[in-house]
C-alpha positions in Angstrom: 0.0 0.0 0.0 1.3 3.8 -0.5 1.4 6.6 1.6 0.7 10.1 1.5 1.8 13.7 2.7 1.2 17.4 1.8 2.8 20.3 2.1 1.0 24.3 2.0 2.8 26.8 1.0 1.0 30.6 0.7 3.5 31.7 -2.4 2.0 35.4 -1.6 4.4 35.4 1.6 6.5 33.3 0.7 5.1 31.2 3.9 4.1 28.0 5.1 0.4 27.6 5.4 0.1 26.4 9.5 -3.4 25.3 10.7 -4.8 24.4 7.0 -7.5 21.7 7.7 -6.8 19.0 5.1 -9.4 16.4 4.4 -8.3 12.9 2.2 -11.8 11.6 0.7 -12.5 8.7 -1.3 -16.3 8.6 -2.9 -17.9 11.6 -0.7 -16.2 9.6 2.8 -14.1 11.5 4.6 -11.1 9.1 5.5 -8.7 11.5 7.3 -8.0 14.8 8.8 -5.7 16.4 9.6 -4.1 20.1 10.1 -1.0 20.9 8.6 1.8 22.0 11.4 4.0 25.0 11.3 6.4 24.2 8.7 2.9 23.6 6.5 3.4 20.1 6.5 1.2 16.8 7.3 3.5 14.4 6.6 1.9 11.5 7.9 -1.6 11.8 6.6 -2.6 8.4 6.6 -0.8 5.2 7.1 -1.9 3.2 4.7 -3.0 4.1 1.2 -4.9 1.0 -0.7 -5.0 1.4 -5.0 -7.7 3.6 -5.4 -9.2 6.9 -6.9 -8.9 9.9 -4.1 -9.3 13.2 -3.4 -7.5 15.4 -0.8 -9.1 19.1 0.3 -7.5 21.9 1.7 -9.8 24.3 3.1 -8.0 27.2 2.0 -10.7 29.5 2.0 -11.2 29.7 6.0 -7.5 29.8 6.3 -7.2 32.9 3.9 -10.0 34.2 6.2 -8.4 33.6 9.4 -5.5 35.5 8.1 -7.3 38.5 6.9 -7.8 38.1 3.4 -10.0 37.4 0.7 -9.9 34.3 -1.4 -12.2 33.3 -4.5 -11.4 29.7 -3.6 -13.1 28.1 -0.6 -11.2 24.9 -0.8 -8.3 23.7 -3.5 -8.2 19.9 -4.5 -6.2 17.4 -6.2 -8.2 14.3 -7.3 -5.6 11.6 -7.6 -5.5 7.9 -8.2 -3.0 5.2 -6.8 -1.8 2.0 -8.4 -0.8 -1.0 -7.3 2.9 -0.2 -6.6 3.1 -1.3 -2.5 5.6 1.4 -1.4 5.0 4.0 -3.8 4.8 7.2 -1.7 2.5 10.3 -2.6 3.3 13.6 -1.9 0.8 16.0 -3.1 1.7 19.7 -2.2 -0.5 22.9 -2.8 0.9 26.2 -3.5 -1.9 28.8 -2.8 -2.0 32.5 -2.9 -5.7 34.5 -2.5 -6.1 34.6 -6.4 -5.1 31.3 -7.6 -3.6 28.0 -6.2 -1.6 25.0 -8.1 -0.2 21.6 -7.0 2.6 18.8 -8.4 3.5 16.1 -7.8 6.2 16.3 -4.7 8.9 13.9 -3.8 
């Protein structure tokens, strides 16, 4: 099975994103969440990641408004699917700013 972690980092700043709640889903069921620490990071998100088709949310709207400003985007979200590799390891960054956000595929 794979793994997964994330990483936030609010490119407006040049910050990381601490306190971001991130949500992993997989067919409208909330499997995990988690908050990412002070370095932006959640790097143990969940233990064990069967093949699959996911999607992980970062509810970057209430963040943006926790730190006084305005986003367009309540939430960013990579939809993602795993094979059948067993210790293949995801790491699935967002790079957000109040007017746009973007993601890649980390290592």
């Amino acid at each position: 099975m794979s793994t997964l972690s994330t990483h936030i980092l609010d490119i407006s700043t040049g910050k990381p994103a601490q306190g971001v709640r991130v949500y992993l889903e997989q067919d409208g069921v909330v499997l995990a969440t988690a908050f990412t620490n002070a370095q932006g990071r959640i790097t143990a998100f969940i233990p064990f990641l069967p093949a699959g088709r996911y999607r992980l949310v970062a509810e970057i709207g209430a963040w943006f408004t926790e730190t006084g400003r305005d986003t367009l985007y309540p939430c960013a979200q990579i939809d993602f699917v795993t094979g059948e590799t067993a210790d293949e390891h995801f790491h699935l960054p967002f790079v957000i700013a109040p007017g746009g956000w973007s993601t890649y595929r980390g290592s």
